[in-house]
N, C-alpha and C positions, 0 to 999 in steps of 0.2 A: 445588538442591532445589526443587521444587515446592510454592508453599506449602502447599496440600491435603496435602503429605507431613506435613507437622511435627503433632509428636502432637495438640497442642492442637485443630488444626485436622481432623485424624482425628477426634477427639469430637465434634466439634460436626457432623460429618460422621455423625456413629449408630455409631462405632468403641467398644469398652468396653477397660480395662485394667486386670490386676491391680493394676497399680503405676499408678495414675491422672497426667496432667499437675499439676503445681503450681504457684500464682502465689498472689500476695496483693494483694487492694484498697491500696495506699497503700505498698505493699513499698518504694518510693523515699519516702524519708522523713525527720523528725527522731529516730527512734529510733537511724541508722547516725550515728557519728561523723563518717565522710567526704562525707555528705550536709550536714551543718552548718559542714564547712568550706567548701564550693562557695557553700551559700544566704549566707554573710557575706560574698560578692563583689557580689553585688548589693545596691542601695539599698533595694530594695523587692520586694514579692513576686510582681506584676506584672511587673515587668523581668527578673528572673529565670524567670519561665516565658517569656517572647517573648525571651531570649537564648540564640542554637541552641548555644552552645555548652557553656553550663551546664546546660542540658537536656538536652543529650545526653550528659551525663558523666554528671548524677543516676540516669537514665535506666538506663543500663548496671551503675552499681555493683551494685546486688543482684541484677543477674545473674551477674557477677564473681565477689559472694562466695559466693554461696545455689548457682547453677546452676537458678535459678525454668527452667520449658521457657516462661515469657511473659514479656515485656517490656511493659508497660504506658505508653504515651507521658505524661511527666513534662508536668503542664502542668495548668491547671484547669476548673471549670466556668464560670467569670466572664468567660475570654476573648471567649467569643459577644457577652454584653450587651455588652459592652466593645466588642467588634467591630463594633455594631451603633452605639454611639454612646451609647450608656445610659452615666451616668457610673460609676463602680465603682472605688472604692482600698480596701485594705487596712490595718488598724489593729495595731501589735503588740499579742498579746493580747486583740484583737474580733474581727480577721478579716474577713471580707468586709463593705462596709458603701458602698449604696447609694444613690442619690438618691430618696425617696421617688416613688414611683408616679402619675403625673400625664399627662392627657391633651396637655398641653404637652409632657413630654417623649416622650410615644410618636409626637406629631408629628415628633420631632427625627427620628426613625430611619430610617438610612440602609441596605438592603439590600444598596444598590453598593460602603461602603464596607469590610463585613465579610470580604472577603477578603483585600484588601490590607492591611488590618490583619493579620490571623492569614497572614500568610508567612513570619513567623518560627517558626511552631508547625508550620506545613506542611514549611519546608526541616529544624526537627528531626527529622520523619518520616523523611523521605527521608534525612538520614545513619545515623540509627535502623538502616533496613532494610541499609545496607549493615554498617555496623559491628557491629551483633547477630552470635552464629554461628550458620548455617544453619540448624540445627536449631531455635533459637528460633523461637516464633509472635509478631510484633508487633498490638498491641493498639489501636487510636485508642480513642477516647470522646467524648462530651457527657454534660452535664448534661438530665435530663430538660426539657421546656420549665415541670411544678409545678414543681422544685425548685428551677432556677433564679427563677422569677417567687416563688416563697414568700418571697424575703432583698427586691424589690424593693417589695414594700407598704409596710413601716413601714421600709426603710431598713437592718435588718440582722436578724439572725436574732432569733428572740421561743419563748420555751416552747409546744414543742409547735404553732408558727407559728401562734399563733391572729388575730395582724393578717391574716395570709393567710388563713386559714379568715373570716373576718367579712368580709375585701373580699369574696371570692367569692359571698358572699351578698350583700352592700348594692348592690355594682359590682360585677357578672357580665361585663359587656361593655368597662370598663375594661382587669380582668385577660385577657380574651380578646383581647383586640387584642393586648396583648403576649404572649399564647402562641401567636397568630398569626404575629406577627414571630420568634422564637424557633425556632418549628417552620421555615420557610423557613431564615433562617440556620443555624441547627445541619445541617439535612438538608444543604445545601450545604457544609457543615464537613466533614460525615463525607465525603460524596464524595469533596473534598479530600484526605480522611486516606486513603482506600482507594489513587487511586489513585499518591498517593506513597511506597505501601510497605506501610502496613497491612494485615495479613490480615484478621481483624477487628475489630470494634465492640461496644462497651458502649455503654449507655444506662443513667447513673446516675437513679433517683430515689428518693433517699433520702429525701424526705418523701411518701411514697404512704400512707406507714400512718398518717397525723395526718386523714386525711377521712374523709367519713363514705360512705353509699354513693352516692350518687346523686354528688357529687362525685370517687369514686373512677372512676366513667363520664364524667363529662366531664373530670379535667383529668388525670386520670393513663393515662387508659383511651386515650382520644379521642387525646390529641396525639402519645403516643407511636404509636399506632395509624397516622397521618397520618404522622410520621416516617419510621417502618421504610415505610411505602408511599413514599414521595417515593425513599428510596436504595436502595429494589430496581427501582424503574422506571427509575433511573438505572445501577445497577451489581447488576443479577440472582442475583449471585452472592455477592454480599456474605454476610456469616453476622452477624448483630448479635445481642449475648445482652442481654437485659433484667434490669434488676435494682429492682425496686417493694421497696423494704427495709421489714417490719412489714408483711407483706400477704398472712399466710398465708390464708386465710379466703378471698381473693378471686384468688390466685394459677390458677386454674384459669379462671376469664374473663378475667386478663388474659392470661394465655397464646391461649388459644381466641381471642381478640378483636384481638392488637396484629401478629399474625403473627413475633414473634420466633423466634431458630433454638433459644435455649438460654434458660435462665429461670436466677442467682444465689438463692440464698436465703439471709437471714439466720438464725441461731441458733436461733431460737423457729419455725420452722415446722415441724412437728411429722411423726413417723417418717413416719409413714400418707400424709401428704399431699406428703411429700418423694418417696416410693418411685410413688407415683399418678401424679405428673406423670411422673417417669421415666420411664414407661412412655410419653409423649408426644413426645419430647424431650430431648435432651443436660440435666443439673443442674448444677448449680455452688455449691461452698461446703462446708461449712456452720459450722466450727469457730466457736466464742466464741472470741473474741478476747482476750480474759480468762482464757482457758485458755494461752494465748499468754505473757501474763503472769507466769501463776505458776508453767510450767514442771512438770518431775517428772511424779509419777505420773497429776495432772491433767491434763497434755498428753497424755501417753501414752493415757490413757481416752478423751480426745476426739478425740484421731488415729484411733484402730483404733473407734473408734463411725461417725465418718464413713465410714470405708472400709467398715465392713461393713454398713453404709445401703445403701450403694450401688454394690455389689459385682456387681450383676448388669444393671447397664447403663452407657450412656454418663455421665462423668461426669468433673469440672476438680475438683482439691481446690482449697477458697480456702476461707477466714476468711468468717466469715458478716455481717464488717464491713470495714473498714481496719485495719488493724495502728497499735496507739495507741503515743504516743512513748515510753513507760516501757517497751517489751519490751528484754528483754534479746536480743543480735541470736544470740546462741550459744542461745537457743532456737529462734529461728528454723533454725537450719543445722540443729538435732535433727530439726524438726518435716518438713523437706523429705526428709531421710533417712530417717528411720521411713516417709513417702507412698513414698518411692525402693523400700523392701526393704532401704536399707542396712544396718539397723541391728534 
């Protein structure tokens, strides 16, 4: 099969469907029991995302069980800095937790050495594309270069990232040097990810809606903008969908401004400006994730809310966040079957 065949990739293409494609942010996860027995093989969480083999098992299960038409490469945003020599370990229970932000360590940073580091994340691709069934669409990713640089100010995530919001201000050109490094490496990442199998690309930035405007132009606007420019001049064909989470308000220049193929949107961007953009471009999303949760008639209402948002153009059903660990996964199989017609 051709990957332009496969539905996903039909969408993002200007295709529309009754029964739209389905995937979910985080679909590989701690919510699946057989997910939590894989992640107790590894020491850490780090090793587990650069071990091809547990990635690609993660990877595949909720396709296995769900029948998702995407596959989303299992792996995180942390890998780049990581890749790039930024120190980055993981806490149970904190989570991602980096070396505070210093012109010493942005002198460390190595562009030559980020590939060979991430060949473990690249050779998961590549058995990804073969192991998936044809009809699946394989997915790569990065982290935005804000949202990754938001955890490296004070070292780990803050309410509402306000140590990032205040660097940006005090040190504007501290934080720019590392979305500099960031934007190169990642462009280089996704490359990578294309051309070992990926059809396409996400571009997470889930702290886009914590700035204000003027910085919603320079670091969420700008970098992602330079992105998607650096991996169509490399690979033209590429399809990358952006995803600026909390940003209804500004979702129509960053569209207009980043060149991306398709735009995700979180739960709160509202009817009017959900169906506006559509008309621009492929949509993606939008269920609460919370609706996910509680299952029953509240699912049901927010299934057939989204589908009939966006019933008249191209469009991916997805959660308007990641799917959080407490879902029950037998609401998950409901939710893909109600998108399916099964049910």
């Amino acid at each position: 099969m051709n990957s332009h065949d496969r539905k996903l990739m039909r969408v993002l293409n200007g295709e529309k469907f009754a029964q739209p494609p389905v995937w979910m942010m985080r679909q590989a996860g701690r919510y699946l029991p057989e997910y939590k027995a894989e992640r107790a093989k590894a020491p850490n969480f780090l090793d587990f995302c650069y071990n091809p083999d547990l990635a690609t098992e993660v990877t595949l299960q909720p396709i296995r069980r769900f029948g998702f038409d995407a596959a989303i490469l299992f792996s995180d945003i942390f890998v780049v800095p990581d890749g790039l020599g930024y120190p980055v370990r993981f806490e149970e229970g904190r989570g991602p937790v980096l070396e505070p932000l210093s012109r010493e360590l942005i002198g460390k940073l190595d562009q030559d050495r980020t590939m060979k580091h991430l060949e473990p994340v690249i050779e998961t691709v590549s058995r990804l594309r073969v192991e998936l069934p044809t009809e699946t669409t394989l997915l790569g990713f990065c982290g935005a270069p804000w949202t990754v640089a938001c955890y490296s100010v004070a070292g780990h995530t803050t309410p509402d990232q306000t140590a990032a919001r205040i660097g940006s201000y005090t040190d504007p050109e501290l934080l720019q040097a590392f979305i500099d490094h960031l934007i190169e490496a990642s462009a280089t990442y996704l490359i990578a990810q294309i051309d070992a199998g990926a059809d396409a690309l996400q571009v997470f930035d889930t702290w886009a809606g914590v700035l204000d405007d003027l910085g919603f132009e320079r670091w969420s606007i700008a970098p992602t903008k330079a992105l998607v420019a650096k991996v169509k001049a490399a690979r033209p064909s590429a399809k990358i969908i952006g995803f600026p989470k909390a940003s209804a308000a500004r979702l129509h220049r960053f569209v207009d401004e980043t060149g991306v193929d398709a735009v995700g949107l979180d739960w709160s961007v509202p009817a009017d400006v959900a169906q506006s953009l559509q008309k621009k471009l492929p949509v993606q999303g939008n269920l609460d994730p919370m609706r996910l949760v509680a299952g029953g008639t509240a699912l049901d209402e927010g299934i057939d809310h989204v589908l009939d948002l966006f019933k008249t153009g191209p469009h991916i059903f997805n959660l308007g966040h990641g799917v959080v660990p407490q879902t029950n996964p037998d609401h998950v199989a409901h939710m893909v079957k109600r998108v399916q017609g099964r049910i």
